[in-house]
N, C-alpha and C positions, 0 to 999 in steps of 0.2 A: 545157664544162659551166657555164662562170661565165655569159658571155651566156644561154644558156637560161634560167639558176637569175634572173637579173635580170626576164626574162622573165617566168617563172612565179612570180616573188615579188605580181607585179601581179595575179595570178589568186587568190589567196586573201585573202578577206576575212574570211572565217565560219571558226572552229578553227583548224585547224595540219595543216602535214604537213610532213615530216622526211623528204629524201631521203637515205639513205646511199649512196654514187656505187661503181662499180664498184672504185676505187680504196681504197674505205674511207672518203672524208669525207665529214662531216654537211652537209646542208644544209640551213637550218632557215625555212621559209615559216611566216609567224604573222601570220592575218589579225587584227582589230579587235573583233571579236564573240566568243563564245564559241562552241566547235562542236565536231565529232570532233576527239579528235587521234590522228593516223597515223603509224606510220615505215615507210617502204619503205625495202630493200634491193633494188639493181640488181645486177644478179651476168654482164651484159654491159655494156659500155661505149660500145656501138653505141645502148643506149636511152637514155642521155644526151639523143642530139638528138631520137630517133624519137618519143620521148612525148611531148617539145611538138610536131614537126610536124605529126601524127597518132595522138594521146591515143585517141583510141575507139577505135580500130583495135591498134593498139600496147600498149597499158595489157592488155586483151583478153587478146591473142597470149604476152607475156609472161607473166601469172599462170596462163592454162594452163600455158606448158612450164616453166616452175617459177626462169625466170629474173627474175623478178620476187615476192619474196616478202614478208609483212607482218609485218613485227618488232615493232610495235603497233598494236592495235586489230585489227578483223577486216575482211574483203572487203566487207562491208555497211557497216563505217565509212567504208571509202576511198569507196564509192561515195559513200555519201549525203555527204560532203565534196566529188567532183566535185559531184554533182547542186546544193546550196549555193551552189556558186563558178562554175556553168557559164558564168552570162551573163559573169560577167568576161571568161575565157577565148576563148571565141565573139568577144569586142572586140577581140583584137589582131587586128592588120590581118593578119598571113597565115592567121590560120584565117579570115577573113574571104574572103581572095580561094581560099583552096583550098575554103570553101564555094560560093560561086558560079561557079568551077570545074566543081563537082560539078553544080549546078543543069543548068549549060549544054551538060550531055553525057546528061541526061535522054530526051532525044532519040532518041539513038542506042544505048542500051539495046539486046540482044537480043532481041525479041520472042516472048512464050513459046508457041512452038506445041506442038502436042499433043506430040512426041518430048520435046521441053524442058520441058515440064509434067512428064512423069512422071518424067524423073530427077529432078528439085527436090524431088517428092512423096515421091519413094526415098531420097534424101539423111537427111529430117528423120523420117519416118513409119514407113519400116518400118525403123529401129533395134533396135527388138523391144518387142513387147507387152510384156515382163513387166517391163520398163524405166519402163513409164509406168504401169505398176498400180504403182509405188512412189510414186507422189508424186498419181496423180489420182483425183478420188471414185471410189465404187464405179461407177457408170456411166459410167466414162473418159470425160466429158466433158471434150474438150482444147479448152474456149473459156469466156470471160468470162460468173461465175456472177453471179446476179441477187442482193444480200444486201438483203432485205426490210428487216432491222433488224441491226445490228450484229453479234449475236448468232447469226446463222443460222451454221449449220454448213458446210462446202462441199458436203457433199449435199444439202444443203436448201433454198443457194443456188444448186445446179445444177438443182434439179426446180425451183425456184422459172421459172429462165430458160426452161425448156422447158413448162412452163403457160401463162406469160408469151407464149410464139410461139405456142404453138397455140392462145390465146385471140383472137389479131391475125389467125389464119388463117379465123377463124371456117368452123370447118370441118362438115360435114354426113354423116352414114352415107352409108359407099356411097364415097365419093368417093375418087379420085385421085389419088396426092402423089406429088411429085418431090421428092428431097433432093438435092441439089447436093452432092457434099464430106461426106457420110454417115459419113465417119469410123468407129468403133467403135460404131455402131448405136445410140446413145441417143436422139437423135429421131426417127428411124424408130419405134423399139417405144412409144416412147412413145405419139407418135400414133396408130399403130395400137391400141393398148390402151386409150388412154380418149379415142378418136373416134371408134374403129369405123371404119376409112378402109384402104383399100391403098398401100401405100406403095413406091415404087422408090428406093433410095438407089443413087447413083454416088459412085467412089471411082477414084484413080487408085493407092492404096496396097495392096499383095498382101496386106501382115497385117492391117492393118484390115478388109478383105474377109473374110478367111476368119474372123477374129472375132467379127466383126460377121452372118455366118451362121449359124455357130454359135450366137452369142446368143439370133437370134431360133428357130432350130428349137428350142434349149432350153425357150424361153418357146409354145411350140407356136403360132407364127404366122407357120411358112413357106409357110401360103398366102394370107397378105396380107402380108406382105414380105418383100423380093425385093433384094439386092444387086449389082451389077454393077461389075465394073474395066470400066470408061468414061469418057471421056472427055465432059465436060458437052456437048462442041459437038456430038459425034456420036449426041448422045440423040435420039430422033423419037417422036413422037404428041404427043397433047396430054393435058394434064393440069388437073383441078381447082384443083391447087393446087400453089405451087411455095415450098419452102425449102429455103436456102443460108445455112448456118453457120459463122464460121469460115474458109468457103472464098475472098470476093471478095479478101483479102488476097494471094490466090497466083496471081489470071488478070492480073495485070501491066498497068502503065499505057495502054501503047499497045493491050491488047484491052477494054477497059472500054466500049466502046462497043457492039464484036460480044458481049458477057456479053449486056447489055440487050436487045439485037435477036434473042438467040437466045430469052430470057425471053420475049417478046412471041411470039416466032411458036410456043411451047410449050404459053402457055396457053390453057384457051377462052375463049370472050367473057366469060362470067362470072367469070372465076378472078382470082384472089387472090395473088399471091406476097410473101415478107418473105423480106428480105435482112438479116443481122446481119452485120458488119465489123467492125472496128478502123480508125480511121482519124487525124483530125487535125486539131487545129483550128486552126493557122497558115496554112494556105495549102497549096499545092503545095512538096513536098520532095523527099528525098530516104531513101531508105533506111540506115542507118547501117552502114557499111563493115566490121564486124566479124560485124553480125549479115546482112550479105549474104554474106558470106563462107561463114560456117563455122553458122549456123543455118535462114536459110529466104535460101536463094538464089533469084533472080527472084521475090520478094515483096515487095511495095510496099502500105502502109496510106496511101490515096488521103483526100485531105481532099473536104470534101462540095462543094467550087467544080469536082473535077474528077467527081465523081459525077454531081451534079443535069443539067450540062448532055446529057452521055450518056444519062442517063434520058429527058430531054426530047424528044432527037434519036429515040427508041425508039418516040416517043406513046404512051408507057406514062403514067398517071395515078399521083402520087403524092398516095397516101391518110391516111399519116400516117407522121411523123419522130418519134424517141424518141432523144435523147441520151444513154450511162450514162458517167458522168464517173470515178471512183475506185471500180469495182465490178471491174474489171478488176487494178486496185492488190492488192485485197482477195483479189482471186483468189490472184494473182499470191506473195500472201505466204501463204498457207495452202501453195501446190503446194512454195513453198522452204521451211517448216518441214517436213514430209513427205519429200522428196528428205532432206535433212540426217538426217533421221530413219532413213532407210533406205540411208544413204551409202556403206557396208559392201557393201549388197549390190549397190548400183549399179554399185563399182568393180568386183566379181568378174563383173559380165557384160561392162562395159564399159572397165574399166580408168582409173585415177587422173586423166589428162589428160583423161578426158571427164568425168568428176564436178566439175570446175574448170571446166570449159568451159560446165554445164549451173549450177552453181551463178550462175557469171557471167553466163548468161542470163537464167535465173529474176530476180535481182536489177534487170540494167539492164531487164526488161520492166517488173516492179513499179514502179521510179522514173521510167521513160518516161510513165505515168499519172497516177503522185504528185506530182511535180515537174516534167515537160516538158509536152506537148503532144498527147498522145493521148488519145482516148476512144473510145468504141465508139458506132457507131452503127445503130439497127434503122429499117428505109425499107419502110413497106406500100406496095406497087404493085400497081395494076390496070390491065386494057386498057378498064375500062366506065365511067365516072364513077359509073353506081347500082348498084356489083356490091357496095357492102356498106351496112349500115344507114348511115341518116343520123346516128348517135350516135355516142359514142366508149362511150356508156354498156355495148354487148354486150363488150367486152373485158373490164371488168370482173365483168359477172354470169358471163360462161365461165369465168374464172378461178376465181371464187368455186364456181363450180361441179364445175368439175374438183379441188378442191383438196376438197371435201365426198368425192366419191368417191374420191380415193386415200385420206382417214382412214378411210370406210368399208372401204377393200379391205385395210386391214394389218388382222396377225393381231392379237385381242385380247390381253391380257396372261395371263399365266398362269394368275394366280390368278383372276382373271375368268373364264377357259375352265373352270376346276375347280369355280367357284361353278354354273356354267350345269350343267354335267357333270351336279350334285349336285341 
């Protein structure tokens, strides 16, 4: 423990943090700055070495199963003290060499074919619906919400994103939509409801599916959309128009190229697709060992140097790129006040170690935005060069447009209905 603790003394610069050792002694890290301060208890003696070799991984694993606990401050303090102090850590030489380790084995990755796609999707997805109505807006929208202005709600920032995409779809009555990764049917219905359009979402998740039908016969628009367990590669005809939410995160590095080439032979000449990801803006990485593990296994957020040249390879025409830099963060910390909120009931469906496990996620998502290297990114692609206006100016009159008729279509206030009444 002493070489380690010498070790990681070098790693805090920002706050403090107070290891108490399986043994019972303090060890006391005090960076220079001011910042959280933390005391962990180690209650194995094996994570001594294991949380310097492999901190993200390790750090993770323990405060799930309860061998790892926080005797000051809370799991949001520890984090945002790593997040603070990361780059230090990242400079010692063996997290140095055990990351380009990792780089070098990118390679040889299992490649996710459709068998492997759906258990990944089964892993994370079908956990159970009423898991994720605890923590996500009312339109379980389970992707990065759009927040206009600080102040937006997470519904408000979720309808906000999905006006946002189908303003970029510029979409026309009548037409055609494919949804890639349809999830729990919020851009589906939506589309369909203020574009007038039919809409096909694929899904490789059983409860998302049956949800997300349900949904729309509810809202009476099961004869414009239509849900399918499918597989995006075995989709056929052509469509109008194509969007994929959410979902390019989970087709893996080494199919990023066949994603594109299936997009292209899908749509028609005139069509339109917008892809929204998560991605990166360092370069080519790697996936983080704990959240490959135990939350989106064969998931990789691709930075745009390995996107744009698979697009290119496609002759797919890219129309226009839209960065969202800490909307994702924003999300991110809304879904963890929620969850927390509803922690009680989280544990009785799921039990204690996954309330730990999902807290732990929520958080390092939110700081992977706030503090590393992530952002999301929305990619218009066409197969025409004139298949959309010469302006960027129709995005925003559709917006504006759509957003006129959803205050038209809610119901008036009460007292209003009763003035009319009368």
């Amino acid at each position: 423990m002493e070489i380690v603790n010498a070790m990681l003394g070098r790693f805090v610069h920002v706050g403090s943090l107070t290891i108490v050792d399986a043994a019972g002694r303090s060890h006391v890290l005090k960076g220079d700055t001011p910042g959280p301060e933390v005391t962990l208890k180690l209650h194995d003696k094996k994570l001594h070495h294991q949380l310097f070799l492999n901190p993200e991984l390790k750090t993770g694993e323990a405060y799930m199963d309860g061998t790892l606990t926080i005797e000051q401050g809370t799991i949001r303090d520890l984090l945002t003290l790593y997040a603070l102090n990361r780059k230090n850590l990242r400079a010692q030489p063996i997290q140095k060499t055990m990351r380009a380790w990792v780089k070098r084995m990118r390679g040889f990755l299992p490649k996710n074919d459709a068998a492997r796609s759906k258990k990944n999707v089964e892993t994370h997805y079908d956990l159970s619906n009423e898991m994720y109505r605890l923590f996500l807006d009312d339109g379980l929208n389970y992707s990065c919400g759009y927040f206009r202005t600080p102040d937006d709600t997470l519904e408000e920032a979720q309808v906000n994103k999905l006006r946002h995409i189908a303003a970029k779809l510029d979409l026309k009555p009548g037409q055609r939509v494919l949804d890639i990764g349809s999830g729990w049917g919020s851009m589906a219905i939506y589309l369909a409801e203020a574009c007038d359009v039919e809409v096909l979402g694929v899904t490789l998740s059983t409860e998302q599916h049956a949800l997300a039908t349900e949904r729309a016969a509810a809202r009476g628009l099961s004869d414009r959309v239509k849900f399918e367990l499918r597989d995006y590669r075995d989709v056929e005809g052509s469509f109008d128009r194509i969007v994929s939410v959410g979902m390019f995160e989970h087709v893996g590095l080494r199919n990023i190229p066949e994603f594109f080439m299936k997009i292209r032979s899908l749509l028609t000449e005139d069509g339109v697709a917008l892809l929204h990801s998560i991605g990166r803006k360092g370069g080519p990485g790697s996936t983080g060992a704990w959240v490959k593990k135990y939350i989106f296994p064969g998931g990789y957020a691709p930075a745009l140097s390995e996107t744009m040249p698979a697009i290119e390879a496609s002759k797919l025409w890219v129309t226009d790129v839209e960065i969202w830099r800490l909307h994702y963060a924003q999300t991110c910390l809304a879904w963890g006040g929620r969850f927390a909120a509803n922690r009680d009931k989280a544990a009785a469906l799921l039990g204690e170690r996954f309330c730990r496990m999902w807290e732990f996620y929520l958080l390092i998502s939110e700081f992977s935005f706030r503090y590393g290297k992530h952002m999301v990114f929305q990619i218009q692609l066409t197969r025409n060069v004139d298949a959309l206006p010469l302006a960027r100016d129709y995005m925003g009159e559709t917006e504006r447009r759509l957003e006129e008729r959803e205050r038209a279509a809610r119901p008036a206030p009460a007292q209003t209905q009763v003035q009319a009444a009368g």
